[in-house]
N, C-alpha and C positions, 0 to 999 in steps of 0.2 A: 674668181668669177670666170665660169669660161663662159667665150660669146661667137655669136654666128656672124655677127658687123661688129664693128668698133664704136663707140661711144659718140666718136667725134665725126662718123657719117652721119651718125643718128639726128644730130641736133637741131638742125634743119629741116631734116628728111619730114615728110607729111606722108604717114603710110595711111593707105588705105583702112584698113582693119589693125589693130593692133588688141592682142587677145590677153588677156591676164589669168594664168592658171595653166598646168600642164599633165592635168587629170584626162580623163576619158571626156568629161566636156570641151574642156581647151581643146584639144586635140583634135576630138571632132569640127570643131567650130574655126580653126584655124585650117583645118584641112578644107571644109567646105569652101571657106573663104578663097581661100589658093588656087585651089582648084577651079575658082570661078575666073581665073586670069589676074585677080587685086594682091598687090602688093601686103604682105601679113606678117606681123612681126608678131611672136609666142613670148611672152615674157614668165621666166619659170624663177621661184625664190630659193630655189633647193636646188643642187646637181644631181642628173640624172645618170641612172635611176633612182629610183627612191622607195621605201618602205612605207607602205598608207593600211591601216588597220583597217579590214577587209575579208571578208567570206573569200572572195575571190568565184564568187558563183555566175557563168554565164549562159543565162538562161534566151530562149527563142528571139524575142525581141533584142538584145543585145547583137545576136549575132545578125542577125539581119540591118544593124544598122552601122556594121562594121564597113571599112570602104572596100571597095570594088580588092580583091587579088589578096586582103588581110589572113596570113594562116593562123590562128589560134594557138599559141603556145600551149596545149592544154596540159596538165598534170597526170587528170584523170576524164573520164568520160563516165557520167552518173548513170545506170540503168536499177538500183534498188535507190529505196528510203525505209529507214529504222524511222518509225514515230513512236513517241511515247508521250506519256503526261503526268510529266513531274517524276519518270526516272520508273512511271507502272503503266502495267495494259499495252506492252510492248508488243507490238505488230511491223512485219515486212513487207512493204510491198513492191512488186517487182513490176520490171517492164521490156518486152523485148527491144523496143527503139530506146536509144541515146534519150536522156531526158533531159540533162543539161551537160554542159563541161566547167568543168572548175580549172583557175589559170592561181598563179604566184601576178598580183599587183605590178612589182617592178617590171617584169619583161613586157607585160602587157600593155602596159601605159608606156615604156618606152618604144614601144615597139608600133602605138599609136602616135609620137611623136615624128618618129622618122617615116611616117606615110605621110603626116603634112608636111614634112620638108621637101620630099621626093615632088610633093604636088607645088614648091615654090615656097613657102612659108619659110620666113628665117626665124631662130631660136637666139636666147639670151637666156640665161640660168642665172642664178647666184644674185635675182636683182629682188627687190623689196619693192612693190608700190606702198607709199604713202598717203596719195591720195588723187582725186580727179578733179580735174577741173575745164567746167565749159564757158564759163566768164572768167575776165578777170588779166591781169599784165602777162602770163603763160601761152594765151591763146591767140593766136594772129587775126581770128577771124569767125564767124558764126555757122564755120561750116566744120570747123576744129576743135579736137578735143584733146588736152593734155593730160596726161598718163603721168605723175611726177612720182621719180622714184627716191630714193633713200639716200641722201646725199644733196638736192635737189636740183638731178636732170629732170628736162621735162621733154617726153615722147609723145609725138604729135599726131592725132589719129585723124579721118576723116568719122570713124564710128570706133566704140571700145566693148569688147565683150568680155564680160566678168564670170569666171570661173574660177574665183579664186579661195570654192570650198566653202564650208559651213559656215566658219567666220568672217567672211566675206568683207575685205574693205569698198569691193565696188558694189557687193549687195549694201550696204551702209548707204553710200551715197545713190543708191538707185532711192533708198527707204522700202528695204524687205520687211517683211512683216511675219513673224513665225507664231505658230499654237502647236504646236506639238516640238518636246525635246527629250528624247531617248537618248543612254548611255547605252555603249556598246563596249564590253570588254571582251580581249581576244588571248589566247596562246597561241604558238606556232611551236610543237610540241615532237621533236624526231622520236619516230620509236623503231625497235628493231624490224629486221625482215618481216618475220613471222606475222607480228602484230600489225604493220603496213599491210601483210596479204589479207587479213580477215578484211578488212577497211574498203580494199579494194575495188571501185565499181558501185561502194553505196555508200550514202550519206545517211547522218542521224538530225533528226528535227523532233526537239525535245517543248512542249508546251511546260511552260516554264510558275513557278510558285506562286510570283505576283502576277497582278491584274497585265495582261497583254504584254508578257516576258515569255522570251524562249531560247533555247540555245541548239547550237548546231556542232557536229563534226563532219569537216569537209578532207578531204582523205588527196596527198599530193604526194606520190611519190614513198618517199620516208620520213614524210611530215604530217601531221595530221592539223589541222587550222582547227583549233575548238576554240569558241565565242558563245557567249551570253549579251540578251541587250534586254532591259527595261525604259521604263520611265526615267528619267532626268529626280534627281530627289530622293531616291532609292539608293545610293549611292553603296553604303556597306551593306545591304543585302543583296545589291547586284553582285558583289563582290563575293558573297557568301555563298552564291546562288552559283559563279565559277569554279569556286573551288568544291561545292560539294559533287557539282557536277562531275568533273574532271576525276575526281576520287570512284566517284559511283561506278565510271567508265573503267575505271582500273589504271588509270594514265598518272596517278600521283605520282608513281616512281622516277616519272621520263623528270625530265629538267627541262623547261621551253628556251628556245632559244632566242623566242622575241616575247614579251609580256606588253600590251599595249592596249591604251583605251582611247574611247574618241564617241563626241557627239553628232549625233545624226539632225537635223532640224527641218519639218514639214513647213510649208508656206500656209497662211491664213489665206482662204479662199480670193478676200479681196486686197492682195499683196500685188503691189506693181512688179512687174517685168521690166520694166523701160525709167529712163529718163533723160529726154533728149536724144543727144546719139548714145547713148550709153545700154546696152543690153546684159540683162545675165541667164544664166544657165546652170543647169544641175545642181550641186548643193548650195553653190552663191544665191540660188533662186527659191530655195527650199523644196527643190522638184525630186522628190522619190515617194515609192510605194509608202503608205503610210502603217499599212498593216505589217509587212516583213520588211520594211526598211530594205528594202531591195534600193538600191542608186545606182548602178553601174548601167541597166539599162534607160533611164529614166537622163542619164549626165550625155549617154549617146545621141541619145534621140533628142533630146534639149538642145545639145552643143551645135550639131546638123542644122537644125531649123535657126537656129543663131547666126550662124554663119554667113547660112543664105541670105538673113534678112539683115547682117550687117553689109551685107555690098551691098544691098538697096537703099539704107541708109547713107553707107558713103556716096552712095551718087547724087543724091538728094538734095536739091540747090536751098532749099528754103526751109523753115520749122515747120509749115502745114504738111510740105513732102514728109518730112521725115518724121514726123507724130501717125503720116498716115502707116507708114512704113512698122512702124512700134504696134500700130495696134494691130496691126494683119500678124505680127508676129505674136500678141498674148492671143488672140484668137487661135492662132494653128498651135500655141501650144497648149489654150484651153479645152478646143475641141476635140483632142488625141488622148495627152497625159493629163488635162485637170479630170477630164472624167473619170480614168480609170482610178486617179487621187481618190475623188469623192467614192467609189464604190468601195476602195480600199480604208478609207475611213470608216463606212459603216461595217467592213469585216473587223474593222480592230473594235471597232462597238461591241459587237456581239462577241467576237472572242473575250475580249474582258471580262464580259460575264458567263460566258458559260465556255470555256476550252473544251470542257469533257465531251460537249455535244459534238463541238468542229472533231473534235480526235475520236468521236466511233462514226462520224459520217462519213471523212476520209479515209479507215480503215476500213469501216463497215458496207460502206454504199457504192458500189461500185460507179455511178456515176459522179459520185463529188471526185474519186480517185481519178475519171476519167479530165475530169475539168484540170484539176491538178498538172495532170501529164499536160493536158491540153497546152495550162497556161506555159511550164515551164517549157517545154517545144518549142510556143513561138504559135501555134494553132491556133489559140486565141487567145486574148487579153480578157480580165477582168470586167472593163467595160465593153467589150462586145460579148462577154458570157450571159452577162444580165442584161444587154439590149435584144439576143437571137435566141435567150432561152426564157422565155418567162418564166417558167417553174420558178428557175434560179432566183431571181428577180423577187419574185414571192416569197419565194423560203427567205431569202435576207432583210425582208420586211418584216417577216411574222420571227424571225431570230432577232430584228432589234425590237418587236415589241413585246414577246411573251416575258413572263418574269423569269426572276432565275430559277434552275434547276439543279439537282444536286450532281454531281461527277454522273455518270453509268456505269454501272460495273460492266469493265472490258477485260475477259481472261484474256489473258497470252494466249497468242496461237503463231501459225505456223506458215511460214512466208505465202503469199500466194502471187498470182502471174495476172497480168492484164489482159 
């Protein structure tokens, strides 16, 4: 175990914030914390860095919620997208602005760690929580909360914020509540020069066999990240659905040097955030896009607002303070990410049933291409597309209510420009 204090400072210590998880939520929400003057301890159960199965896709909103002086390790920087559906009706579309950048997990997430320590936040790796407790012989007092690790220390917080991923032991004791469960299987796939230079500068997003599945190739270097995710249940035809992919592409020859899968989990609408002093964020919280399973902006933007509203928490003398403090916080992060949630639910609606239409509007129409660019920029989000465009708004009403339709015949053509 390596650690930033020793054990036996800790035991008495009453920190301020004390974060659980060392993802792009933790991180941020440990940073914020710190940054606000409060005493913050990062408790990580892996040494860092670490390998987290991941697109590595960082699109507008990410980087804007990255902290002040952050350089982006980037791989590559995206200006094409190959789409296809289901490996036909293969179209390029191009863009002269950066549309997103794509990063390698480890550096990134480490490299978000050591801005919350520069801002004061101490680290602890190698440690386990077991479980939380806000009553009970662990707690000195009703303004305290123990963090009890694996062994049974207990780390004393005035507030705790839970980022500790999809399987969440503090999402557990918050009481998350999940409806949607996606598998996500990945390669990380070296291939020669040559083959890296085609790659180069564009990504493939593949609308995928089953209902609201698709896969991607994200291009790093001399690596290529290829992933597929469906539905949760799907299990060997997700499985079937990579490797046929992978083959179609021409990639079966390479050897991956990492093969990894991992579940993704959306929150039920009326899933708690809070319980007492206890807060969670990003996947702990079931907080990502629910249509593309995007989470690395959604764990940024979550962890932030966590942070902030755990030093208000900690300062908070009484339980009516600090309930008020919890609900200011599901509010800011209803009013932001649960919107743009619900609008991305009713995009996996309509995808489900009809991908063919989503893959000639995006090829075909040039303003769905434009929303597209839009969202992946950072220009707009999802829910301000459908609050400042009605059209939009409309067509996603009348896409979840007409029935289904058969694919559209989409010949292959020939890359175009925005």
């Amino acid at each position: 175990m390596s650690s930033e204090n020793s054990s036996a400072d800790d035991e008495q210590r009453v920190w301020d914030v004390v974060v659980v998880g060392a993802g792009p939520a933790g991180a941020s929400a440990a940073y914020a914390a710190a940054v606000a003057g409060r005493s913050v301890l990062l408790l990580e159960k892996a040494e860092l860095p670490r390998y987290k199965t991941c697109g590595g896709g960082i699109i507008g909103p990410s980087r804007d919620a990255l902290p002040p002086g952050f350089e982006l390790p980037l791989q590559d920087r995206v200006h094409a997208v190959t789409f296809s559906l289901d490996g036909k009706f293969t179209r390029t579309r191009r863009s002269k602005q950066m549309l997103f950048g794509l990063i390698n997990r480890p550096e990134f997430d480490q490299q978000l760690v050591e801005h919350a320590q520069k801002a004061g936040a101490e680290l602890r790796t190698g440690v386990t929580v077991s479980r939380v407790e806000q009553h009970g012989s662990a707690v000195p007092d009703r303004r305290t909360v123990a963090v009890v690790l694996q062994g049974g220390e207990a780390v004393l917080a005035r507030a705790v914020v839970g980022a500790d991923g999809s399987a969440s032991r503090i999402g557990a004791h918050v009481g998350v509540k999940l409806d949607q469960v996606d598998l996500g299987l990945e390669a990380e796939i070296p291939v020669p020069e040559t083959v890296a230079e085609d790659w180069q500068g564009r990504v493939l997003i593949d609308w995928g066999p089953m209902p609201g599945s698709y896969g991607w190739v994200f291009p790093k270097g001399d690596t290529l990240t290829v992933g597929v995710i469906s539905a949760r249940g799907e299990g060997a035809a997700t499985k079937r659905y990579l490797e046929d992919f992978i083959a179609r592409l021409g990639l079966a020859g390479f050897e991956p040097s990492i093969s990894s899968g991992h579940l993704t989990r959306c929150r039920a609408d009326d899933s708690p955030l809070s319980r007492g002093r206890v807060l969670v964020c990003g996947d702990a919280a079931g907080l990502l896009e629910p249509w593309t399973r995007e989470g690395i902006s959604f764990a940024l933007r979550s962890g932030r607002l966590a942070g902030e509203w755990a030093v208000r928490i900690a300062e908070a003398h009484d339980a009516v303070d600090t309930r008020r403090q919890a609900l200011n916080y599901a509010f800011a992060i209803k009013a932001g990410l649960g919107v743009e949630m619900a609008v991305g639910k009713s995009m996996l609606a309509a995808f489900e049933r009809r991908p063919g239409m989503l893959h000639a509007a995006i090829t075909s129409f040039r303003p769905a291409w434009r929303a597209f660019a839009g969202i992946t920029r950072g220009s707009n989000t999802l829910g301000e597309l459908v609050r400042s465009h009605p059209m939009a708004g409309r067509a996603l009403s009348a896409l979840d209510r007409r029935s289904a339709v058969a694919a559209p015949t989409v010949a292959e053509s020939t890359p175009t420009t925005e």
